[in-house]
C-alpha positions in Angstrom: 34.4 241.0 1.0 32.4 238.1 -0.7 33.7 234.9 0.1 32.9 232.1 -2.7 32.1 228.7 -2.1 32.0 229.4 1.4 30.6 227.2 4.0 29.4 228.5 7.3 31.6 226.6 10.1 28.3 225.8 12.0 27.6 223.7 8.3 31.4 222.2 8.4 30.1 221.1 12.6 27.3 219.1 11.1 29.1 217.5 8.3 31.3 216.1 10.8 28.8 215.5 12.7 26.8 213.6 10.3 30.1 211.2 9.6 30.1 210.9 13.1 26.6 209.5 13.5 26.9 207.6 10.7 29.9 205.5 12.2 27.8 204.9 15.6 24.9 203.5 13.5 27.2 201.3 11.7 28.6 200.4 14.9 25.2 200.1 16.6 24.6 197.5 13.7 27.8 195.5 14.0 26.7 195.5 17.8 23.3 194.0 17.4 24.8 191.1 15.1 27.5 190.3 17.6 24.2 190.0 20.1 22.4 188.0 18.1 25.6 185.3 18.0 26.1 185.5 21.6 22.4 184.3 21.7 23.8 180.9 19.9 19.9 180.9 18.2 21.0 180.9 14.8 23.0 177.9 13.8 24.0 179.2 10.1 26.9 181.1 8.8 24.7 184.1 7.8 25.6 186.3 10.9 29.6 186.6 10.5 29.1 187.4 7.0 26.4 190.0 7.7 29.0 191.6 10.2 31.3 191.5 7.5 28.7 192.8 5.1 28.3 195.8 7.3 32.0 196.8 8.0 32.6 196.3 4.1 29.8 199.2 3.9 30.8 201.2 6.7 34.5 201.4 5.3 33.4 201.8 1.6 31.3 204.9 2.8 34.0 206.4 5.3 36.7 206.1 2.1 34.3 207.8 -0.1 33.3 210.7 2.6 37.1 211.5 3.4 38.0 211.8 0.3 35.3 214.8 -0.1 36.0 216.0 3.1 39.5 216.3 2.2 39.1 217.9 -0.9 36.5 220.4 0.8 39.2 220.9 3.8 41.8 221.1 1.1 39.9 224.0 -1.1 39.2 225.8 2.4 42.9 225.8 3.3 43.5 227.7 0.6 40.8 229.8 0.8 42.0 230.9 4.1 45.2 231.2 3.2 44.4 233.7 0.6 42.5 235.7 3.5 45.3 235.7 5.8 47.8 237.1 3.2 45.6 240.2 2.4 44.8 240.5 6.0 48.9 240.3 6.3 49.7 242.9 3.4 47.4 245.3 4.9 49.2 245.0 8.8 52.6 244.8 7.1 55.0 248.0 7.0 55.6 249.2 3.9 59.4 249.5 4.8 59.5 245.7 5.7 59.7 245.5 1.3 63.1 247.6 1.6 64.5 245.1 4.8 63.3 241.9 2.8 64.8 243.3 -0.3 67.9 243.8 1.3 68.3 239.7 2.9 67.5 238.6 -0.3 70.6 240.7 -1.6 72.4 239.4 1.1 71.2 235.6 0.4 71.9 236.0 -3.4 75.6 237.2 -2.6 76.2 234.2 -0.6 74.9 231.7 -2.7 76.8 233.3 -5.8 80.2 233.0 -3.6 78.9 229.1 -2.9 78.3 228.6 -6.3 81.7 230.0 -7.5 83.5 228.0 -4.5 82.0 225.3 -6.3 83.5 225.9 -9.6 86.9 226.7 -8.8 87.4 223.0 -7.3 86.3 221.8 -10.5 88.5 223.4 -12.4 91.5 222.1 -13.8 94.6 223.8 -12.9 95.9 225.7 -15.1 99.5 226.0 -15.5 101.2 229.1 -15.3 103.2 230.9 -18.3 106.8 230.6 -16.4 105.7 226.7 -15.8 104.9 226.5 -19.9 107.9 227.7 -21.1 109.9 225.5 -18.7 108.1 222.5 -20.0 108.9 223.4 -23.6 112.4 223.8 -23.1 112.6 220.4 -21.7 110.7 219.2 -24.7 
């Protein structure tokens, strides 16, 4: 079986991985500016804004790697969807077609007794023929 667009899960370990790392150095960076303000060396505004800077960059690049880790988890879903099916139509008992046949019948009927349940309440009355000549006469 060839499996397209397929990526090894040792590969899917490192991209997450890789994120992973990628948020500690951003934290290790917001972490040495917060040192250098607790030093109370540097007198300007520079260091709040560079800590700002950082977590602008840090969420900017997390937004932009979900959403191509979601699409990558999203097209690997389905790929594995479409494996377990096959793998499911080759386990399943051929009779299991006649029993699933035979629910839906049974579903069908019900919902068509439902549906006509529904109908009959919303129809008007009708009178009957003794009831029609009785009114005429009175006319």
């Amino acid at each position: 079986m060839t499996l397209p667009n397929w990526t090894p899960p040792q590969t899917k370990y490192r991209l997450y991985e890789a994120v992973f790392f990628l948020n500690r150095s951003f934290e290790a960076a917001i972490n040495a500016v917060d040192r250098l303000e607790r030093l109370e060396f540097f007198t300007s505004d520079y260091l709040p804004a560079l800590k700002t800077q950082v977590e602008y960059l840090r969420a900017n690049a997390n937004s932009r790697l979900a959403e191509d880790l979601q699409e990558y988890e999203e097209d690997e879903a389905f790929r594995l969807d479409e494996i377990k099916r096959e793998h499911e139509k080759e386990l399943a008992d051929p009779d299991d077609v006649f029993f699933a046949a035979r629910d839906r019948e049974k579903e069908i009927k019900e919902k068509i007794k439902e549906l006509q349940g529904g109908l009959a309440r919303k129809r008007p009355k009708r009178k009957s023929r003794k009831n029609r000549k009785k009114a005429k006469k009175r006319d």
